[in-house]
C-alpha positions in Angstrom: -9.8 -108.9 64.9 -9.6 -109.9 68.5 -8.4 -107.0 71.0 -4.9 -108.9 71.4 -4.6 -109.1 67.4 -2.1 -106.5 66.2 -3.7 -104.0 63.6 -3.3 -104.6 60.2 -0.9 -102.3 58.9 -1.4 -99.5 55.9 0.9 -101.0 53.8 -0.5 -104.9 54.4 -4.0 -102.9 53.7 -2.8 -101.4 50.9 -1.1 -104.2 48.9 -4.3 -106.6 50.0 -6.8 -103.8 48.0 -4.3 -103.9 45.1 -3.8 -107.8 45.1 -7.5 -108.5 45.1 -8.6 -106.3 42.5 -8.8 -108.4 39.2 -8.1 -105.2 36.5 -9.3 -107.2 33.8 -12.3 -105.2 32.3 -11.6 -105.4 28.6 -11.8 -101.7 28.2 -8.9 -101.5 30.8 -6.9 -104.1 29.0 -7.6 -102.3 25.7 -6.6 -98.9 27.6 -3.1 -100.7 28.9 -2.6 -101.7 25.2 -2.6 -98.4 24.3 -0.2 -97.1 26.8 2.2 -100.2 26.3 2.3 -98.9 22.4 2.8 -95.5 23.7 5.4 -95.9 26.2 7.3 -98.2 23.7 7.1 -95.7 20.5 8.7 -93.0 22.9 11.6 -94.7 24.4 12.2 -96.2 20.7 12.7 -92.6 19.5 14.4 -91.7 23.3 16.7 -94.3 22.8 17.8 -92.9 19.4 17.6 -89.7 19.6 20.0 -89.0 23.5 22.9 -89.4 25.1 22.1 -90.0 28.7 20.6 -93.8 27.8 23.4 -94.3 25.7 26.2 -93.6 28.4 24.1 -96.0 30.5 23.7 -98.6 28.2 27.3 -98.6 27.9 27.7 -99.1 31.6 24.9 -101.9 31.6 27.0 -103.6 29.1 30.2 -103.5 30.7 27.9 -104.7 34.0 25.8 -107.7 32.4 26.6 -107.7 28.8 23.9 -111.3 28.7 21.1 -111.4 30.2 17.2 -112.5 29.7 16.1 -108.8 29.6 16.2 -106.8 26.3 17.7 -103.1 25.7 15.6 -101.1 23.0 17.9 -99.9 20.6 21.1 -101.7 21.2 22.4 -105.4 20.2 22.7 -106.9 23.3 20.4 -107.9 26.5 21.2 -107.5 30.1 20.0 -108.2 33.4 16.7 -107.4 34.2 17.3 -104.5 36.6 19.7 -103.1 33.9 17.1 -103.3 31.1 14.3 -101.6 33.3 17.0 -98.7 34.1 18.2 -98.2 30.7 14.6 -98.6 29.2 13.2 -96.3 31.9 15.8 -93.9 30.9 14.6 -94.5 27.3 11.5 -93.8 27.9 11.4 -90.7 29.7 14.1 -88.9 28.7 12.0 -87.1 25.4 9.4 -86.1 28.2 6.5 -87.6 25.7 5.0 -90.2 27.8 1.9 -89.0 29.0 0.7 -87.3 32.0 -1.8 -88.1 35.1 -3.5 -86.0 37.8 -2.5 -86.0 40.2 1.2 -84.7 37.8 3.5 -87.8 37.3 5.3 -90.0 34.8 3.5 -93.4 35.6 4.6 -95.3 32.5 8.5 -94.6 32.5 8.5 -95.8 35.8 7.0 -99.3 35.3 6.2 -100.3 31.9 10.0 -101.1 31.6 10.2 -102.8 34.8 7.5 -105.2 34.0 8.7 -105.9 30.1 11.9 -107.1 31.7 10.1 -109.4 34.0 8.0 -110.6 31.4 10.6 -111.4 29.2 12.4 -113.1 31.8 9.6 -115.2 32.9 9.1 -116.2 29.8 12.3 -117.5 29.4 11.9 -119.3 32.5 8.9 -121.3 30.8 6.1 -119.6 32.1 4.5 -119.2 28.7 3.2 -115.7 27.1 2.9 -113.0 29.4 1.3 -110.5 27.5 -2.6 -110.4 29.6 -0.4 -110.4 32.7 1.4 -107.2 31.5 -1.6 -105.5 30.7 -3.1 -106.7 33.8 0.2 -105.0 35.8 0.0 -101.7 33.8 -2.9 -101.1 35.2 -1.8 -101.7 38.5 0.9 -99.9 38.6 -1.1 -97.0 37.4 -3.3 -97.0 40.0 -1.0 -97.9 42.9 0.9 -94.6 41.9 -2.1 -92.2 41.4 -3.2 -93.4 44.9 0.0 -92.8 46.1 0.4 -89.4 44.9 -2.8 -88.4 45.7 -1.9 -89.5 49.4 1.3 -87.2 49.4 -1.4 -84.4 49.1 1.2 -82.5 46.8 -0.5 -81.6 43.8 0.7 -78.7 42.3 3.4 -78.9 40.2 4.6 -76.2 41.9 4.2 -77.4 45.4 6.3 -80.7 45.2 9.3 -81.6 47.0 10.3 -84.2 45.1 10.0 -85.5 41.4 6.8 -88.0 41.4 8.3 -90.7 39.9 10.7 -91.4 41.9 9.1 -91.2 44.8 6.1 -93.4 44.3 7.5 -95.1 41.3 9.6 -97.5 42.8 6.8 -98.5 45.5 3.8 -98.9 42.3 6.7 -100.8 40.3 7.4 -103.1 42.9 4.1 -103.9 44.1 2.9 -104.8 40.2 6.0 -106.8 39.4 5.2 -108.3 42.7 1.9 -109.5 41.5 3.1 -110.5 38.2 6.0 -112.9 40.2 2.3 -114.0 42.3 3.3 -112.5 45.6 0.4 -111.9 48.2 0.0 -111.0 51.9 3.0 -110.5 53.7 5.2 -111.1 50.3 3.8 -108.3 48.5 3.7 -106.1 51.4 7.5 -106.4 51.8 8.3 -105.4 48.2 6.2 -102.4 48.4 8.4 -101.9 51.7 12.0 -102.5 50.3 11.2 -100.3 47.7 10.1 -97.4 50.4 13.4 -97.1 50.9 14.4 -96.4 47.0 12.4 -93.7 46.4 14.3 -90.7 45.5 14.7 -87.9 42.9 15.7 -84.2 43.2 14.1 -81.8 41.3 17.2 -79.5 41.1 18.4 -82.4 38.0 15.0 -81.4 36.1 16.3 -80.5 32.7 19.4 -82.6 32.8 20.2 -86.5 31.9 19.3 -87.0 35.5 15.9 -86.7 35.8 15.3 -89.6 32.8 17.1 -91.8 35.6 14.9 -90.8 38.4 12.5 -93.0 36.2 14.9 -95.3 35.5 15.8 -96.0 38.7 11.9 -96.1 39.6 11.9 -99.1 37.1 15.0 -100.9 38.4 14.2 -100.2 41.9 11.0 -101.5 41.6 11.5 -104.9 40.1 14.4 -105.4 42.3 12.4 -105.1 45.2 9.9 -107.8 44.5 12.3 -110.2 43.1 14.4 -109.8 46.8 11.0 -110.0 48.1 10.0 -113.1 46.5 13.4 -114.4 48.1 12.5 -113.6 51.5 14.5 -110.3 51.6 12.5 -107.8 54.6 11.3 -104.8 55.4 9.4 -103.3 58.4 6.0 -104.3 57.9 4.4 -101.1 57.8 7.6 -99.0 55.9 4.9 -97.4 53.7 2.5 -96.0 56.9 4.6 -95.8 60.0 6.1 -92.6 62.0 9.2 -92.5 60.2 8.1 -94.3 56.8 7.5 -93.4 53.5 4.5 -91.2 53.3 5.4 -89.1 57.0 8.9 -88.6 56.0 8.5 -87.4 52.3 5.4 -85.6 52.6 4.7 -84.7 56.6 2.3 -82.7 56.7 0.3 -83.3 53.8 -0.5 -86.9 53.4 -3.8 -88.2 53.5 -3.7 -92.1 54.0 -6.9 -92.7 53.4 -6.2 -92.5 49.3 -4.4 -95.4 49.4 -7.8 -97.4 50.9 -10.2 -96.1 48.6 -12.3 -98.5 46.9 -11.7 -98.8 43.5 -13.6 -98.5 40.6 -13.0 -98.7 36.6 -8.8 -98.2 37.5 -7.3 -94.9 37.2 -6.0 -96.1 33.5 -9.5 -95.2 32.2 -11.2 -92.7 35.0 -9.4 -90.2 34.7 -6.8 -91.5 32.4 -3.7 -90.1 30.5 -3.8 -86.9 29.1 -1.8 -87.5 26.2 1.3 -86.0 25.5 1.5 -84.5 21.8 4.6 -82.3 22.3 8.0 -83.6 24.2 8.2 -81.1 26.4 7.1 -80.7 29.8 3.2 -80.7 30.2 2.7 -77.2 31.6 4.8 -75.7 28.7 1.9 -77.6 26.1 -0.5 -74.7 27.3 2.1 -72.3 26.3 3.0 -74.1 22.9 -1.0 -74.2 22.6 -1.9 -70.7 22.9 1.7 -69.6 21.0 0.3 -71.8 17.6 -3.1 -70.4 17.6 -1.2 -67.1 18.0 1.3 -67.5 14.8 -1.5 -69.0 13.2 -3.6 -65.4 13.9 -0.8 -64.0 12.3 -1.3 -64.7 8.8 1.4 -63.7 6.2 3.2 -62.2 8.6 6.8 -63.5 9.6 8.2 -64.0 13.2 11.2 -61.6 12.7 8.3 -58.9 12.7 7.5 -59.9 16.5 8.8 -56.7 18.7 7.6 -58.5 21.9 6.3 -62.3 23.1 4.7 -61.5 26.8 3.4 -64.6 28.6 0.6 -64.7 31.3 1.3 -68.0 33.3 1.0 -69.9 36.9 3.7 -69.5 39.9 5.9 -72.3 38.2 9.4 -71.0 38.9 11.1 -74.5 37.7 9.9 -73.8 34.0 10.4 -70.3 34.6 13.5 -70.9 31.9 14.5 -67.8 30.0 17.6 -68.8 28.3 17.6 -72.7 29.1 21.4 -74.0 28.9 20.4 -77.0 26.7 18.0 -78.3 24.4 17.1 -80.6 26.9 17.0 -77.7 29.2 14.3 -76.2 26.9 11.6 -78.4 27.7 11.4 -77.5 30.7 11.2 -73.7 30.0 7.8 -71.3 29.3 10.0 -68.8 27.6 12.0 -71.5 25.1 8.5 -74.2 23.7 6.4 -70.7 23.3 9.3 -69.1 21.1 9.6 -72.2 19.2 6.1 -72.3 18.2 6.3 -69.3 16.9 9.3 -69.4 14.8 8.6 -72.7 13.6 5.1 -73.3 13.8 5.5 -76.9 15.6 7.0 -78.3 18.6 8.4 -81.8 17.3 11.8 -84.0 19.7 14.0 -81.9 17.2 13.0 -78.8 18.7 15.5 -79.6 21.4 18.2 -80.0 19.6 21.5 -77.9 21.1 21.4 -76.8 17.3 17.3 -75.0 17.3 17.9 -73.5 20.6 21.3 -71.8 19.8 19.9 -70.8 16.2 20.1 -67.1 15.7 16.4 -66.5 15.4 15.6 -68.4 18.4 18.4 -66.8 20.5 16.9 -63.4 19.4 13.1 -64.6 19.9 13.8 -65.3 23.4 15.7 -62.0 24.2 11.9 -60.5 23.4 10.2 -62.9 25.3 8.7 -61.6 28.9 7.0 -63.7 31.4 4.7 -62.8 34.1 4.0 -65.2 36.9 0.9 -64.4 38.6 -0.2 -66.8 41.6 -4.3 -66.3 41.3 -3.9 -68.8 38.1 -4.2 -72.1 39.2 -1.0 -74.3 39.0 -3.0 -77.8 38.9 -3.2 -78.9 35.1 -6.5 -79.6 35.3 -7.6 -75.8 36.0 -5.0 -73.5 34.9 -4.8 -71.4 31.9 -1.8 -69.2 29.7 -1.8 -66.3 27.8 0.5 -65.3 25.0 0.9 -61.5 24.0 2.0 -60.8 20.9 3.3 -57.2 19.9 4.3 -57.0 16.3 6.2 -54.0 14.7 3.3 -52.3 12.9 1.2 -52.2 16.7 -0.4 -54.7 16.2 -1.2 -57.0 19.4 -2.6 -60.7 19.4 -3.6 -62.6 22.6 -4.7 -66.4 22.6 -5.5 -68.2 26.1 -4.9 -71.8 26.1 -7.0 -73.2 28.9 -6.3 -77.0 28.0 -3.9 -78.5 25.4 -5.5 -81.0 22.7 -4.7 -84.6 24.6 -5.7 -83.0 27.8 -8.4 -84.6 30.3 -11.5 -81.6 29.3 -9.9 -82.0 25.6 -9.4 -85.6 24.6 -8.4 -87.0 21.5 -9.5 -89.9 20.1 -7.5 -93.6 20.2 -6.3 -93.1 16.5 -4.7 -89.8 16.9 -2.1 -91.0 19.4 -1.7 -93.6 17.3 -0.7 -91.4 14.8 1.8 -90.5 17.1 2.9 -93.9 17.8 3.4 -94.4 14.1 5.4 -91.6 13.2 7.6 -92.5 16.2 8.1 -95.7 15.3 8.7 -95.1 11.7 10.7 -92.5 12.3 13.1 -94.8 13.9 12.2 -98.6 12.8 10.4 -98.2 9.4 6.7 -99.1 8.7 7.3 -102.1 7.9 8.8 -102.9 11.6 6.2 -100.8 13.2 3.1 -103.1 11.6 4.7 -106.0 12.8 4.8 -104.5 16.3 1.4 -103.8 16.2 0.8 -106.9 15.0 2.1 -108.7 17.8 0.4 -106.4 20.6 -3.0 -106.9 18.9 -2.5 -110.4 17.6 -4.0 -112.3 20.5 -5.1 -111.5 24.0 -1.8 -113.6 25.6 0.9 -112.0 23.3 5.0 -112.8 23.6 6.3 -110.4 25.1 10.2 -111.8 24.0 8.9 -111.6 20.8 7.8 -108.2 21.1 10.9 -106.8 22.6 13.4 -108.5 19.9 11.9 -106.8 17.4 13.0 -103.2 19.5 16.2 -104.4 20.0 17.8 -102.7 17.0 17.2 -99.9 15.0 16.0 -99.9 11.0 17.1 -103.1 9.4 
């Protein structure tokens, strides 16, 4: 670079790393498979199971009722912003995807996206875009664990602004971009439209809003690179500047120099998902955890002999929940996952049914239940630890620690127990027999259909 040359900008810099880096090892590509299955059981049982991607699947309809883009669950397809929104939506809205250090939904937020593009590209004649998919999982996954790493707010705690939606839309667009073939100043301009997307309030945590932060993410995302691939701008540097994305949102705590790191096996494998085996908010899993071994402690003795539940936790006032208005509401509270562990003795998506939480033995459990926050435990998931108390009405007392959740980074499972998971979702939902065929077609070949995946999600149990 001469002395007149302008500097190259952080965002240019950034999409350039991203862009060059091949993410074809085969154990990434084996990793993304396993995330794709993932992310696609959960929004099959999302779209099921709640209302909030059902009222927007209604809108979509009345939007775009055709279109090259398919909506899980429902007998129509859409446009492919519509079908990343809904789907997004779809796929959140259980809170089962997995989780990533730094904390964020990473799937919910492009998986979605991408499928839509795929199947549209494939429409288009492109031929199979199932490597390319794989390829853009990982990505995306990267893009946003750089990204949120560079925001420099790590505890849950300590955010500002729901994760997703703030470095969703930016991952989202710059993997779609890759998939359409953008480079240099292409790709930097979708990553820059979609600076100006990101949003997501975490006062709507616990209510149908925060699925369509991610769904949002999704649309937003592939939006941008499409108007990008048109010749749509943005300031060149909307990602690094004085007044762009990472100053703006997270002044006085980003760190730019995540975003430039070299990379090495991709953040899909080093340090991966933790993954999700309740659908509830991952912080609650250490109280669901330590509640289990707890009941379990307990023998032959019942939950209506508990006198008192007392819970030892982080500074987490956002799940600090003790009588959560919803179902929905209760997966985001200590107080609510802990008590239903202990009634029940599992934590399962109908655990957040209006009818379990407003059941007489878990409206009473809760009126028992204590919390104390104390700020010496670390809030970051990878370090921080619960207690659960348990006072029963012959004196007895019980205490179990949970200092990592099975599915967690320092306790992981192995590839056939989440697929467990992914069977039983599917099933649940689909049938077996529609659930091997959907295996089938993800492990088939390397360069998979991805319209041939997607039709067989478009309706429920035939």
């Amino acid at each position: 670079m001469t002395a007149d040359a302008p500097a190259i900008s952080l965002t240019r810099q950034f999409t350039d790393l991203m862009a060059a880096w091949p993410a074809d090892d085969p154990a990434l590509l084996e990793r993304c498979r396993l995330l794709l299955l993932d992310g696609l059981a959960v929004a099959v049982a999302g779209a099921a199971a709640e209302r909030g991607p059902e009222l927007m699947a209604a809108q979509a309809k009345s939007e775009s009722p055709d279109g090259p883009a398919t909506l899980i669950g429902q007998e129509f397809s859409t446009s492919v912003a519509n079908a990343a929104r809904v789907n997004g939506m779809a796929m959140h809205v259980l809170d089962f995807e997995p989780m990533w250090n730094p904390p964020n939904h990473a799937l919910s937020p492009l998986l979605p996206a991408l499928l839509a593009l795929a199947e549209k590209r494939e429409r288009d004649g492109s031929g199979p875009q199932g490597r390319e998919l794989l390829r853009a999982i990982a990505k995306g996954v990267e893009a946003q664990g750089r990204l949120r790493l560079a925001s420099g707010q790590i505890e849950p705690a300590k955010l500002s602004i729901h994760p997703p939606g703030a470095v969703g839309p930016l991952a989202t667009a710059l993997a779609c971009g890759d998939m359409l073939g953008l480079q240099g100043e292409r790709l930097a301009a979708a990553v820059g439209i979609a600076c100006s997307r990101a949003s997501g309030l975490l006062a709507n945590v616990g209510s149908m809003t925060k699925a369509l932060h991610c769904g949002d993410a999704a649309a937003n995302g592939v939006q941008a690179a499409q108007l990008a691939a048109e010749g749509f701008t943005a300031d060149a540097d909307a990602l690094g500047s004085p007044r762009g994305w990472g100053l703006s949102l997270f002044a006085p705590t980003f760190e730019r120099e995540h975003l430039l790191a070299p990379i090495g096996e991709g953040r899909a494998l080093n340090p991966g998902p933790a993954w999700k085996l309740f659908p509830s908010q991952f912080a609650t899993h250490f109280a669901i955890t330590a509640a289990l071994a707890a009941r379990d402690a307990m023998g032959d003795t019942t939950p209506d002999n508990i006198v008192r539940v007392t819970l030892h936790t982080p500074a987490m006032p956002y799940i600090d929940r003790p009588h959560p208005q919803s179902g929905l509401d209760g997966k985001f509270s200590w107080q609510y996952t802990a008590a239903i562990a202990l009634l029940d003795g599992k934590v399962v998506p109908a655990s957040f049914e209006d009818a379990r939480r407003f059941a007489d033995d878990a409206v009473a459990l809760l009126s028992r239940t204590i919390l104390i926050s104390d700020p010496a435990i670390s809030g970051r998931f990878d370090r921080m630890h619960v207690d659960v108390e348990i006072e029963l009405n012959d004196g007895t007392t019980i205490r179990r620690r949970c200092d990592a959740p099975l599915g967690s980074w320092s306790r992981p499972v192995p590839a056939e127990r989440v697929m467990e998971k992914i069977r039983a979702l599917f099933d649940g939902v689909l049938g077996a027999a529609k659930r091997a065929a959907i295996e089938l077609a993800v492990d088939a070949a390397d360069d998979f259909s991805v319209r041939r995946l997607m039709a067989m999600l478009a309706t429920h149990r035939s």
